[in-house]
C-alpha positions as protocol buffer text, in pm:
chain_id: "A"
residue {
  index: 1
  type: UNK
  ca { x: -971 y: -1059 z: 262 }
}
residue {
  index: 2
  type: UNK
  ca { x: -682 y: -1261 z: 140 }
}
residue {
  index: 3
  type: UNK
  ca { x: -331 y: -1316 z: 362 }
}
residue {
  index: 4
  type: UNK
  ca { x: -141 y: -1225 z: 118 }
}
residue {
  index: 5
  type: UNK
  ca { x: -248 y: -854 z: 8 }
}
residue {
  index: 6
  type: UNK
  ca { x: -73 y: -484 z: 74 }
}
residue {
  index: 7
  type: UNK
  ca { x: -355 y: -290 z: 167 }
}
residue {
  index: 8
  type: UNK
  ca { x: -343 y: 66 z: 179 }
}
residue {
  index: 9
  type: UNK
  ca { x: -388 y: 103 z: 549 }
}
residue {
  index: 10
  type: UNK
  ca { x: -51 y: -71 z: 588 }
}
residue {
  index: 11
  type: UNK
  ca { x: 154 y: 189 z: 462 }
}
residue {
  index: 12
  type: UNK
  ca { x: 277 y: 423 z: 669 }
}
residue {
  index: 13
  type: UNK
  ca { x: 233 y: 804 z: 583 }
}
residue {
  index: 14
  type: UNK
  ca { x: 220 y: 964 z: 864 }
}
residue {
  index: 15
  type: UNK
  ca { x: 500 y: 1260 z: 890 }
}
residue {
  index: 16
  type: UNK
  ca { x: 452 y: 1286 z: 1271 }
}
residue {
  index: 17
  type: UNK
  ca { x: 533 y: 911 z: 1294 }
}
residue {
  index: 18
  type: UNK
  ca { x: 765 y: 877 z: 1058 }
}
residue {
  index: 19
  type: UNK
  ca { x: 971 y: 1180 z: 1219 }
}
residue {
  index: 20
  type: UNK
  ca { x: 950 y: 985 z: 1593 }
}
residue {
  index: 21
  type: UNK
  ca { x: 1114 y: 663 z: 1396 }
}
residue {
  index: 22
  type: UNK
  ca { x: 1400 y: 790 z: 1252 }
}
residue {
  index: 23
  type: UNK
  ca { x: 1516 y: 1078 z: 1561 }
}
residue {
  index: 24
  type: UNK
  ca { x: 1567 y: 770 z: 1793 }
}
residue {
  index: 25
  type: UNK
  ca { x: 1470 y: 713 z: 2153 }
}
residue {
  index: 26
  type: UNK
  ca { x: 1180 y: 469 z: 2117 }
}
residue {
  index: 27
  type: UNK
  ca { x: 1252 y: 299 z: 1790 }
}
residue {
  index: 28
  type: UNK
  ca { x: 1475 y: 5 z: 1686 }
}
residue {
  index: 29
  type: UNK
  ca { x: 1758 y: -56 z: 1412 }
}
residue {
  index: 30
  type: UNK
  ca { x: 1953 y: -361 z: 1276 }
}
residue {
  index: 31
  type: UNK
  ca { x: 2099 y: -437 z: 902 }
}
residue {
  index: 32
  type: UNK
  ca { x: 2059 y: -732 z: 702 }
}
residue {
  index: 33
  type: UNK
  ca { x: 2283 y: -648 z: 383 }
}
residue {
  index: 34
  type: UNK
  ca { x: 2137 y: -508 z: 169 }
}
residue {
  index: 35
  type: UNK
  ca { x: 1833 y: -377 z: 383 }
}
residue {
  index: 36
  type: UNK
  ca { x: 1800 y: -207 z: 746 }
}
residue {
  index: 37
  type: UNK
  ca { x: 1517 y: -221 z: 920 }
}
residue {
  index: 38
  type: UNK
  ca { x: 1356 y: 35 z: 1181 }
}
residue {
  index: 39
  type: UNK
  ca { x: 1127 y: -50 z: 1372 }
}
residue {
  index: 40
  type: UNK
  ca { x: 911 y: 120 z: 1641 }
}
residue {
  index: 41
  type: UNK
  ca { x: 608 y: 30 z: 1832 }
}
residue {
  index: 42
  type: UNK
  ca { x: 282 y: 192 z: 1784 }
}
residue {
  index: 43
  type: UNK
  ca { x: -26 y: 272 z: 1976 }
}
residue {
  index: 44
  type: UNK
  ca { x: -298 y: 204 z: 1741 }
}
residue {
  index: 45
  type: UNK
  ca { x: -348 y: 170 z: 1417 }
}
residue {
  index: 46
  type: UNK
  ca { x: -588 y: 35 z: 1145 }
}
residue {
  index: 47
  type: UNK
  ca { x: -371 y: -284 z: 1045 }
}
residue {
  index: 48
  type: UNK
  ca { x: -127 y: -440 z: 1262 }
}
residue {
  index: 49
  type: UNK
  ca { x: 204 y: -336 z: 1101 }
}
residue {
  index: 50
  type: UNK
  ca { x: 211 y: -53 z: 845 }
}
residue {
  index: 51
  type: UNK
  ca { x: 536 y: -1 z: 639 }
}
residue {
  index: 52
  type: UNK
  ca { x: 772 y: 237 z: 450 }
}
residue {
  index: 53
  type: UNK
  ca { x: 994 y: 126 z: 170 }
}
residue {
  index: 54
  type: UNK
  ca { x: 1290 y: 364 z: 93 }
}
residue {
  index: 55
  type: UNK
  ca { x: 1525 y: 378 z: -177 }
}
residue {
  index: 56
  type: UNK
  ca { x: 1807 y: 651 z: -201 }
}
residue {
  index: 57
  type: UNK
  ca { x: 1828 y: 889 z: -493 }
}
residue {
  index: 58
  type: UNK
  ca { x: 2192 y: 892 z: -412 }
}
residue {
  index: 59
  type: UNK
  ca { x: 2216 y: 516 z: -503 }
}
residue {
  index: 60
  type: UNK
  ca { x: 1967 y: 535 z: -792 }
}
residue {
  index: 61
  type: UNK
  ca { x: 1945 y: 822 z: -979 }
}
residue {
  index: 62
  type: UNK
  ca { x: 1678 y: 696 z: -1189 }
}
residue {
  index: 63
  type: UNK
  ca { x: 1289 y: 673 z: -1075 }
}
residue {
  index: 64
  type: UNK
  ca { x: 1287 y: 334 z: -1282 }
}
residue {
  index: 65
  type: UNK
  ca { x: 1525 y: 203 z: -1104 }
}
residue {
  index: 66
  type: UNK
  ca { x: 1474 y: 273 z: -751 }
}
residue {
  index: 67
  type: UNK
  ca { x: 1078 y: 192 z: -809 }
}
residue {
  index: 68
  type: UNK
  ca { x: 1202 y: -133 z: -918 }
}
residue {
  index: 69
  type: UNK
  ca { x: 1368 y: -180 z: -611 }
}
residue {
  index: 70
  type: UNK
  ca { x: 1089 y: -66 z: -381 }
}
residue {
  index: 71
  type: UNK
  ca { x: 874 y: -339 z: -602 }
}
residue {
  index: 72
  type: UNK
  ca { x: 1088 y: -566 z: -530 }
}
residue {
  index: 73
  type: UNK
  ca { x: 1085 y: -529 z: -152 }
}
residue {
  index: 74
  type: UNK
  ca { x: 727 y: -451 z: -130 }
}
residue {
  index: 75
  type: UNK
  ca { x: 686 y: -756 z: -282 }
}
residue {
  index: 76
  type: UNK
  ca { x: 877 y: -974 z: -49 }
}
residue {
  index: 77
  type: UNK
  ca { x: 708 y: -842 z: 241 }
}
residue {
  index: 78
  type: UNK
  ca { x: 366 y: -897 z: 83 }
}
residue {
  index: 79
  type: UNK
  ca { x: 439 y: -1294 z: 56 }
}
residue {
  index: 80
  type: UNK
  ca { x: 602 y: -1306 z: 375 }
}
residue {
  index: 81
  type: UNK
  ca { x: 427 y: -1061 z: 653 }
}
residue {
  index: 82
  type: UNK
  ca { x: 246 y: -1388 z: 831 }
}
residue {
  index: 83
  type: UNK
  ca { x: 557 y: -1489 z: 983 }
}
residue {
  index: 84
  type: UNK
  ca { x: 530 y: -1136 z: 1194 }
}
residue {
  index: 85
  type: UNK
  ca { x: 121 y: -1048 z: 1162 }
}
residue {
  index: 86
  type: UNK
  ca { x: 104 y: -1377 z: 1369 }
}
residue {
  index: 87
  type: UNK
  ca { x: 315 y: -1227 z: 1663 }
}
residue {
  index: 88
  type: UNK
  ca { x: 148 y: -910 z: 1668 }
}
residue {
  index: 89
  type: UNK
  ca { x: -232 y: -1077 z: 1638 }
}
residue {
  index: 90
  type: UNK
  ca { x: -165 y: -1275 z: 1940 }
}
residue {
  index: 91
  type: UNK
  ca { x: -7 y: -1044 z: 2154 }
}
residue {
  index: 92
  type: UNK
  ca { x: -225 y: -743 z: 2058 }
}
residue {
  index: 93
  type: UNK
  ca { x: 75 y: -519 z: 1933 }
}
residue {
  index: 94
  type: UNK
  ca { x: 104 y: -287 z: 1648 }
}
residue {
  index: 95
  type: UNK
  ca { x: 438 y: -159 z: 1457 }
}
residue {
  index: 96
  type: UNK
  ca { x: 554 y: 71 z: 1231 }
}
residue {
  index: 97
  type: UNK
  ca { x: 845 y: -71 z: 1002 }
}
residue {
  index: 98
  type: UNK
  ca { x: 1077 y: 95 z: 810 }
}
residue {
  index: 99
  type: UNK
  ca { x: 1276 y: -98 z: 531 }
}
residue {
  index: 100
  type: UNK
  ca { x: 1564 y: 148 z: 407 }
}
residue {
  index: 101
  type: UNK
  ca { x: 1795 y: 3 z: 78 }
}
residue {
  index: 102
  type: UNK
  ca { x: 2152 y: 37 z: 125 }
}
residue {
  index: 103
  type: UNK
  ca { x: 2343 y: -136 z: -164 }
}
residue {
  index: 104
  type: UNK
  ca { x: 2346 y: 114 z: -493 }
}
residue {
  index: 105
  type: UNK
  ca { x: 2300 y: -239 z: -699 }
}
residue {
  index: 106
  type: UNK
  ca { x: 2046 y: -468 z: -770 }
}
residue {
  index: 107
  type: UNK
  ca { x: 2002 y: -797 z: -556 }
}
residue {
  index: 108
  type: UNK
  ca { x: 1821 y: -1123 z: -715 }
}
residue {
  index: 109
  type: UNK
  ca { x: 1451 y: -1082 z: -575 }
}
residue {
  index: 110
  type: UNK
  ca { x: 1495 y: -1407 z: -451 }
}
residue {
  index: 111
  type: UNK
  ca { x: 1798 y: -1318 z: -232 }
}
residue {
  index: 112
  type: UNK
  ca { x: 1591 y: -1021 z: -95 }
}
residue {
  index: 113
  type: UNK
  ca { x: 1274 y: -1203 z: -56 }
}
residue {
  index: 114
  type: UNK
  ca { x: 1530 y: -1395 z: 205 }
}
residue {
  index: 115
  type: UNK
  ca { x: 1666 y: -1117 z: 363 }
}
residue {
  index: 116
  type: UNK
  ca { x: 1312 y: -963 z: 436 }
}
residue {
  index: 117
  type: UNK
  ca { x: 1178 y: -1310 z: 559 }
}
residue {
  index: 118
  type: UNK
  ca { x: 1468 y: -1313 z: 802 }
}
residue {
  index: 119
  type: UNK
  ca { x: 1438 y: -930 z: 902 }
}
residue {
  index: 120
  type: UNK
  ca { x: 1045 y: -1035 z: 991 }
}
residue {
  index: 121
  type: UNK
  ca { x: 1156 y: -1355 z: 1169 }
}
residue {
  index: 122
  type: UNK
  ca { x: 1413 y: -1138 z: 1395 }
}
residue {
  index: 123
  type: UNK
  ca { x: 1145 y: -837 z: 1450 }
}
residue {
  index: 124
  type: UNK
  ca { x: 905 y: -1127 z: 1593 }
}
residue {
  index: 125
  type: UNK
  ca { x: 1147 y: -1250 z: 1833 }
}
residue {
  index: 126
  type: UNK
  ca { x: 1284 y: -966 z: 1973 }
}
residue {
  index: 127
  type: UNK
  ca { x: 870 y: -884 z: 2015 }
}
residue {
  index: 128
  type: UNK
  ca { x: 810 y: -1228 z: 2208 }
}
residue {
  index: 129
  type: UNK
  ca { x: 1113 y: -1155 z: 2413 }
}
């Protein structure tokens, strides 16, 4: 199994969870133009961090263009999740993350690939704290 692969077990589709993440309480929030992250600790789970990309129909109201968007992200994590799987392996944690799109334009993949690589850079030290 490679590093750098999106398996299916790492999204998250779970309404239950998904529900607990965004009513507050136990789960965690910050922005980084043009993304917020949620994120929430988890019990178990089969990978180590599972995910959910979303993109607002009020932003884009075309499919194409809020799938390109998701792409985009779900790329960037794909290429950069080791800088957080690391952190979880070694401390035996799991998470659920949320990535949420805020801007209603499109950002350089290269700027977001950025953004996410710092979002999973903060999430891993606010874990080790």
């Amino acid at each position: 199994m490679s590093l750098y692969t999106l398996r299916k077990a790492e999204r998250l589709n779970s309404k239950i969870l998904v529900g607990k993440m965004f009513e507050g309480g136990v789960s965690k929030s910050f922005s980084i133009f043009p993304i917020r992250i949620v994120y929430m600790p988890v019990e178990k789970g089969e990978a180590s961090a599972s995910i959910l990309i979303s993109v607002s129909k009020r932003r884009f109201k075309r499919a194409v263009k809020r799938n390109r968007v998701k792409r985009q992200i779900r790329e960037a994590y794909r290429k950069n999740k080791h800088l957080l799987l690391d952190q979880l392996q070694c401390c035996n944690q799991h998470l659920a993350i949320a990535f949420i799109y805020l801007s209603d334009e499109f950002v350089a993949t290269s700027e977001l690939e950025e953004k996410i690589r710092t979002a999973l850079l903060r999430i891993s030290e606010k874990l080790s704290l």
